[in-house]
Backbone as a chain_set.jsonl record, in Angstrom:
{"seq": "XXXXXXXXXXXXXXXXXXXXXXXXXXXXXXXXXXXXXXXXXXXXXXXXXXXXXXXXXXXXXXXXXXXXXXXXXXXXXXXXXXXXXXXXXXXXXXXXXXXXXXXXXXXXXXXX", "coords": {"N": [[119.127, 56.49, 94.076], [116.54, 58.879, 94.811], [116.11, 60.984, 97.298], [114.055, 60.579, 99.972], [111.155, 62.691, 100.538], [108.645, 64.576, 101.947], [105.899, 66.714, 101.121], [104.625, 69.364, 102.226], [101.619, 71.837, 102.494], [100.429, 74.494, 103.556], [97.482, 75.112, 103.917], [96.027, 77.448, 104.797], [98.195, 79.702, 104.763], [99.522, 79.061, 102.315], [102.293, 78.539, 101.902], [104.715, 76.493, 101.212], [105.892, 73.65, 102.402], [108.641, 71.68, 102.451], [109.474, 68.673, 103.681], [112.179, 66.496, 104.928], [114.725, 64.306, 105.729], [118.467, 64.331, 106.333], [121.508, 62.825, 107.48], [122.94, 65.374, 108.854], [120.84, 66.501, 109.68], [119.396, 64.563, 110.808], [121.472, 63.672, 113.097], [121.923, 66.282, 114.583], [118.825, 66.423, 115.735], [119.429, 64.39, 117.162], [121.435, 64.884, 119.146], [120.158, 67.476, 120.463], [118.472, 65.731, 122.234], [116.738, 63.593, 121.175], [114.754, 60.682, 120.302], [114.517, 57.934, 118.684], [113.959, 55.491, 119.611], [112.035, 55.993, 121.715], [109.971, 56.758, 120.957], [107.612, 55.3, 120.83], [106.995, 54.966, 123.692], [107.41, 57.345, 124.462], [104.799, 59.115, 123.216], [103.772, 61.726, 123.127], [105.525, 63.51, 123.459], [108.005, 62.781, 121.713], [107.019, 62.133, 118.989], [106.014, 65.153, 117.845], [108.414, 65.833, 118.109], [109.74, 64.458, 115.963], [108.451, 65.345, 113.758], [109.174, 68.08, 114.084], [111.721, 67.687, 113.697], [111.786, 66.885, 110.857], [111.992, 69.708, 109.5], [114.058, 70.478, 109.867], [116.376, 70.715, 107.5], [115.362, 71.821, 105.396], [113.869, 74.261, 106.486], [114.663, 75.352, 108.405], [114.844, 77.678, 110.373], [111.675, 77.916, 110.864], [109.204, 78.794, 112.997], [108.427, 77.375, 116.126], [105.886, 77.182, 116.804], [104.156, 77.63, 114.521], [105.068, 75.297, 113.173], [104.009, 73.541, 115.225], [100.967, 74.171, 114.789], [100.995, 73.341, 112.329], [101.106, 70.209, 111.907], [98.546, 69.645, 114.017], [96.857, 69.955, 111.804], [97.157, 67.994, 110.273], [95.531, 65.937, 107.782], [94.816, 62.18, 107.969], [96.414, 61.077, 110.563], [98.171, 58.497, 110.922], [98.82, 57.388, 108.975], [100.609, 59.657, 108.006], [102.342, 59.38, 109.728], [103.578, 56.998, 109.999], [104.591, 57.289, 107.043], [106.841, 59.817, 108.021], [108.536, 58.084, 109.727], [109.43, 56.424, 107.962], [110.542, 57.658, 106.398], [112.333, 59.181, 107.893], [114.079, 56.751, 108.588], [115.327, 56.392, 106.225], [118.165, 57.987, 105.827], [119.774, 56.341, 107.89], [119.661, 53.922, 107.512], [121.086, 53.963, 104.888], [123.607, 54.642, 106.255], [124.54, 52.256, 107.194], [124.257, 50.516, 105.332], [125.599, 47.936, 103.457], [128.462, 48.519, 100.909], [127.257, 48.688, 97.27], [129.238, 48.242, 95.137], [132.348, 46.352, 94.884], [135.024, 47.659, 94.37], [137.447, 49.636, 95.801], [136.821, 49.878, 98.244], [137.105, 49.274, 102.123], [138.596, 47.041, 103.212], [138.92, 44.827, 106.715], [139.951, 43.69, 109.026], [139.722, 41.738, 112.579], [141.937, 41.573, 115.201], [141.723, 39.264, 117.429]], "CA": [[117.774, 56.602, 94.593], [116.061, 59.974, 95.578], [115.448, 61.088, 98.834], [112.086, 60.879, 100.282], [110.38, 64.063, 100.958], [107.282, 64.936, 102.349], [105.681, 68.315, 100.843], [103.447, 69.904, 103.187], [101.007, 72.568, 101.596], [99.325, 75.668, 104.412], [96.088, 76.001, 103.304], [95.696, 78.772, 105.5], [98.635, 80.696, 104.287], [99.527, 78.593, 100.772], [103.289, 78.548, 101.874], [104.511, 75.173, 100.994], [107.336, 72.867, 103.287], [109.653, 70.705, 102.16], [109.914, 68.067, 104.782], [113.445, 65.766, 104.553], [116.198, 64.345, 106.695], [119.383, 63.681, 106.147], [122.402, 62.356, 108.769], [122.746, 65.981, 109.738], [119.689, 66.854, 110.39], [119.221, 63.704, 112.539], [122.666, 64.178, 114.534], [121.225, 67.503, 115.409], [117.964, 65.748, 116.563], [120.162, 63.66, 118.562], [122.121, 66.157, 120.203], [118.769, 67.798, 121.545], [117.6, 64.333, 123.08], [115.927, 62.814, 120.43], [115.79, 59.17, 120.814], [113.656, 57.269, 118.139], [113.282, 54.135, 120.159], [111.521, 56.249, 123.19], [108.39, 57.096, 119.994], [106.333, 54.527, 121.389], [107.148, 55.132, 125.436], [106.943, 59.152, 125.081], [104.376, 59.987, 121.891], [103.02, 63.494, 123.035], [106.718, 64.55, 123.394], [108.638, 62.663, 120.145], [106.092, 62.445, 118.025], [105.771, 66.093, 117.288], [109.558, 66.074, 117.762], [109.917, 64.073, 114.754], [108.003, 66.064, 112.943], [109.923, 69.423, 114.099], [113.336, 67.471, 113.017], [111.754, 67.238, 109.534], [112.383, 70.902, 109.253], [115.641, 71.637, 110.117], [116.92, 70.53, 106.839], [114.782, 73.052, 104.386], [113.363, 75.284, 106.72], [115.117, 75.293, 110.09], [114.147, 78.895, 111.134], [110.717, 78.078, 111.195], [108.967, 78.799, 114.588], [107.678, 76.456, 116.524], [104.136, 77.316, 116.957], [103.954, 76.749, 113.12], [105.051, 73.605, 113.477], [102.812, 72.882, 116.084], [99.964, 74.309, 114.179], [100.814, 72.384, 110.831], [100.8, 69.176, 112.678], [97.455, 69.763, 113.982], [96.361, 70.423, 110.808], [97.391, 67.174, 109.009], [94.757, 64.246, 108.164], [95.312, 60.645, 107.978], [97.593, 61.1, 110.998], [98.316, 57.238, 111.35], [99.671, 57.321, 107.542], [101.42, 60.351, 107.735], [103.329, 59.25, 111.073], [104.027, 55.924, 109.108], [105.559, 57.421, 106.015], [108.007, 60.804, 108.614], [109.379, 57.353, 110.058], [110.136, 55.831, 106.821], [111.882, 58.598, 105.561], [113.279, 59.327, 108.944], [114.778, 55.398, 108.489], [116.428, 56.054, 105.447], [119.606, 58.484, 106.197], [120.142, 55.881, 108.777], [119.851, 52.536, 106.686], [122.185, 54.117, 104.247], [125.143, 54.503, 106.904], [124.814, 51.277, 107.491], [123.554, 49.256, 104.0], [126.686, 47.644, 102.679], [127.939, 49.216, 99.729], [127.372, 47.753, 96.251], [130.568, 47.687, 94.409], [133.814, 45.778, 95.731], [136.548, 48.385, 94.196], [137.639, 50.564, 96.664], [136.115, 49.38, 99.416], [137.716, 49.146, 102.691], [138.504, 45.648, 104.378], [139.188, 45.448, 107.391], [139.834, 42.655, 110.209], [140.185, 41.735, 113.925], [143.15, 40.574, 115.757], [140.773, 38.831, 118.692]], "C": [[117.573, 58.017, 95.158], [115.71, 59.549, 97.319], [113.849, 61.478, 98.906], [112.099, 62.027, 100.809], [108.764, 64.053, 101.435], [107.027, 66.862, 101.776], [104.211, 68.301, 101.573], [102.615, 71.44, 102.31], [99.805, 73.296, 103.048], [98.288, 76.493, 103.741], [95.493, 77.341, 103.737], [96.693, 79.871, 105.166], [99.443, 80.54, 102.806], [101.397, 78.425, 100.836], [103.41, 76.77, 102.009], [106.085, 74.342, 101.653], [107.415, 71.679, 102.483], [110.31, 69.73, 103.668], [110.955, 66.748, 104.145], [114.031, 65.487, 105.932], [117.572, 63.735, 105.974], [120.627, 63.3, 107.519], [122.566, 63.74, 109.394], [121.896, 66.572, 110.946], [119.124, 65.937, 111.68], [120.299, 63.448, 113.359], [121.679, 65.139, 114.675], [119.843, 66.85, 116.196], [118.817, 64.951, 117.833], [120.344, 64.377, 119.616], [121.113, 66.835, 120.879], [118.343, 66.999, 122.192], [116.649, 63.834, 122.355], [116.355, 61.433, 120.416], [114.326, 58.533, 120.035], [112.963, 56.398, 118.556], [111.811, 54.811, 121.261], [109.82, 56.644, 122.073], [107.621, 56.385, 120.833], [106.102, 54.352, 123.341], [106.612, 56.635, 125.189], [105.995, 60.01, 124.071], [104.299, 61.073, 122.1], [104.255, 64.247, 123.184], [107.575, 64.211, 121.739], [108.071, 62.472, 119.241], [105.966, 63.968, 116.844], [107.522, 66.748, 117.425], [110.565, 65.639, 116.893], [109.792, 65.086, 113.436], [108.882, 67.43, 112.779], [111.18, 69.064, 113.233], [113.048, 67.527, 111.785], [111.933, 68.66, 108.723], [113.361, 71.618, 109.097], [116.564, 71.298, 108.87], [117.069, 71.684, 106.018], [114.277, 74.031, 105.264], [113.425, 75.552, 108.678], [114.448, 76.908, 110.924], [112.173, 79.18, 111.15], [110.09, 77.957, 112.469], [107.89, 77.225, 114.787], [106.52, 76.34, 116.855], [104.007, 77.391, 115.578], [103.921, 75.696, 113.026], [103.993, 72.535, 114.131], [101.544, 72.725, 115.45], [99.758, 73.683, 112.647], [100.369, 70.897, 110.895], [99.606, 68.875, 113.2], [96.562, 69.502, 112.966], [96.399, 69.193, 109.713], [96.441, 66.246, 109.197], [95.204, 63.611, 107.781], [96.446, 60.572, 108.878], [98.551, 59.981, 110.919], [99.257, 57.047, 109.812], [100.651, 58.103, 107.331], [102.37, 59.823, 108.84], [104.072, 58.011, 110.618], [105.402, 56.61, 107.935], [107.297, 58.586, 106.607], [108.859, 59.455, 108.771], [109.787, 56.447, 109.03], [111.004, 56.866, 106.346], [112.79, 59.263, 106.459], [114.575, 58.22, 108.943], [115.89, 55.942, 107.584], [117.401, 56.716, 105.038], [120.542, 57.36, 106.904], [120.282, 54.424, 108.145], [120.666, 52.812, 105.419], [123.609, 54.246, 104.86], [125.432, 53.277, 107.145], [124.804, 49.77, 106.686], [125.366, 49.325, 103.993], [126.951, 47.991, 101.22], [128.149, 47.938, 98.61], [128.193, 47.283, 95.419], [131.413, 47.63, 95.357], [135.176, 46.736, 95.442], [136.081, 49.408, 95.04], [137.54, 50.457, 97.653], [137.306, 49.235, 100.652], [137.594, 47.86, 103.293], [139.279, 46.055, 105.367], [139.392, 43.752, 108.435], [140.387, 42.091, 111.265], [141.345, 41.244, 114.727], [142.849, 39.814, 116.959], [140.356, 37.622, 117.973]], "O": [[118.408, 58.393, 95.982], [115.356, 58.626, 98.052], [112.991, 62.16, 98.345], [113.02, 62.4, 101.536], [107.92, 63.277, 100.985], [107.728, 67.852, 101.988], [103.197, 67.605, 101.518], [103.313, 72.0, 101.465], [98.743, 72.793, 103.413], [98.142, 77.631, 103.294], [94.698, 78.075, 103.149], [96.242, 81.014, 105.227], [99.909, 81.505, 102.202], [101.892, 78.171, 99.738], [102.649, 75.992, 102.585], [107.206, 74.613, 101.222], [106.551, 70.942, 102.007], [111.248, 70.012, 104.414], [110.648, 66.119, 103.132], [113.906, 66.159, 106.957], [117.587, 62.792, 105.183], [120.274, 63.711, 108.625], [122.381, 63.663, 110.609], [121.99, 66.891, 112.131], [118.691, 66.201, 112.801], [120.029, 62.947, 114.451], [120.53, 64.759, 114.901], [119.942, 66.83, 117.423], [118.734, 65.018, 119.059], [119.708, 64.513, 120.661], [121.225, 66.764, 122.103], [117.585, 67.468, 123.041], [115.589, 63.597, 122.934], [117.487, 60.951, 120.467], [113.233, 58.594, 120.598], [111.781, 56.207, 118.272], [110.793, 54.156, 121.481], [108.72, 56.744, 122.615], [106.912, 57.008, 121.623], [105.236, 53.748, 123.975], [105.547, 57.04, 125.656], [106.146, 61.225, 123.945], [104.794, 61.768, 121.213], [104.228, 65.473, 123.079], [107.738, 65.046, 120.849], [108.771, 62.686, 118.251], [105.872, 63.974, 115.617], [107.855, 67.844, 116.974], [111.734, 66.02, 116.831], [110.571, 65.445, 112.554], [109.25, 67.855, 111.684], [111.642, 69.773, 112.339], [113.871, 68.192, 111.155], [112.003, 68.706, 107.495], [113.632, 72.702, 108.58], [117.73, 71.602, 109.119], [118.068, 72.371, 105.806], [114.198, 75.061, 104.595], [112.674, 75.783, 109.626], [113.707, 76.973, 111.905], [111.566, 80.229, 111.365], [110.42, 76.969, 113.126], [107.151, 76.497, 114.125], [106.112, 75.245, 117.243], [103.012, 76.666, 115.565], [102.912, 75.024, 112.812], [103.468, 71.458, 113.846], [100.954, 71.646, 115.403], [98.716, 73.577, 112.001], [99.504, 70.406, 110.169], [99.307, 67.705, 112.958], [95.535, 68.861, 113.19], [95.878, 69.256, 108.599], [96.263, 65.691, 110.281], [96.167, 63.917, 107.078], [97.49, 60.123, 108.407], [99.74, 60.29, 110.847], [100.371, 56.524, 109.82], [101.598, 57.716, 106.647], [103.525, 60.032, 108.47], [105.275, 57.996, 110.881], [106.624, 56.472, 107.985], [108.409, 58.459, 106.096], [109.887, 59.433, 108.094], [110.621, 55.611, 109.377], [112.156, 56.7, 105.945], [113.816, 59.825, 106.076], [115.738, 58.541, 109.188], [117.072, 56.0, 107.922], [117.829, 56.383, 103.933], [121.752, 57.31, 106.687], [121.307, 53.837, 108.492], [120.97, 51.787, 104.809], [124.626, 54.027, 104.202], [126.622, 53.033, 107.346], [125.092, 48.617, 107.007], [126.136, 50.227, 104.323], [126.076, 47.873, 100.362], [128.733, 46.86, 98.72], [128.097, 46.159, 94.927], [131.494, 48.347, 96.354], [136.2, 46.627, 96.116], [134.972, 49.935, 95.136], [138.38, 51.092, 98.291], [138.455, 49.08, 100.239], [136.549, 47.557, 103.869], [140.046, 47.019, 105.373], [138.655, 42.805, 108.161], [141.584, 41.831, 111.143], [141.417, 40.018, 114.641], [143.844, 39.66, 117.667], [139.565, 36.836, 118.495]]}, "num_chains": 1, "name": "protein.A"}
């Protein structure tokens, strides 16, 4: 399965982002204090710190008053904030999906 992407497109300067995550990119979110659950307690802070983490994959040295100002800039926010956290999900539902073939696989079990 591909990874989801988001392509962003600056009508104002035609330069075009590649928004992604993968497990590094969201450790590193972590490690700054990113905390997915807190989205709906802290929006005006993780909200647009979602969005920033979508960057640091393809285009980490972009400043942050870009960011800010792309974000601004997007309509249908309610759809787009829908689909960052779907594709935010799925680095994170792959560490943890069970895999599909049985060779190789590690078993494993408790002595408790």
């Amino acid at each position: 399965m591909a990874a989801k992407q988001i392509i962003l497109k600056d009508q104002k300067t035609g330069k075009e982002y590649t928004l992604e995550f993968n497990r590094k990119s969201i450790e590193s979110m972590e490690r700054q204090g990113f905390i997915a659950a807190d989205i709906s307690k802290k929006p005006m802070t993780m909200l647009p710190a979602l969005f920033a983490g979508a960057f640091q994959m393809h285009h980490r040295f972009v400043e942050n008053s870009v960011i800010k100002d792309l974000l601004y800039q997007i309509k249908n926010k309610d759809a787009f904030i829908e689909k960052l956290s779907e594709m935010f999900n799925e680095p994170l539902i792959d560490l943890v999906d069970e895999p599909e073939e049985d060779e190789g696989n590690i078993e494993w079990e408790a002595s408790w």
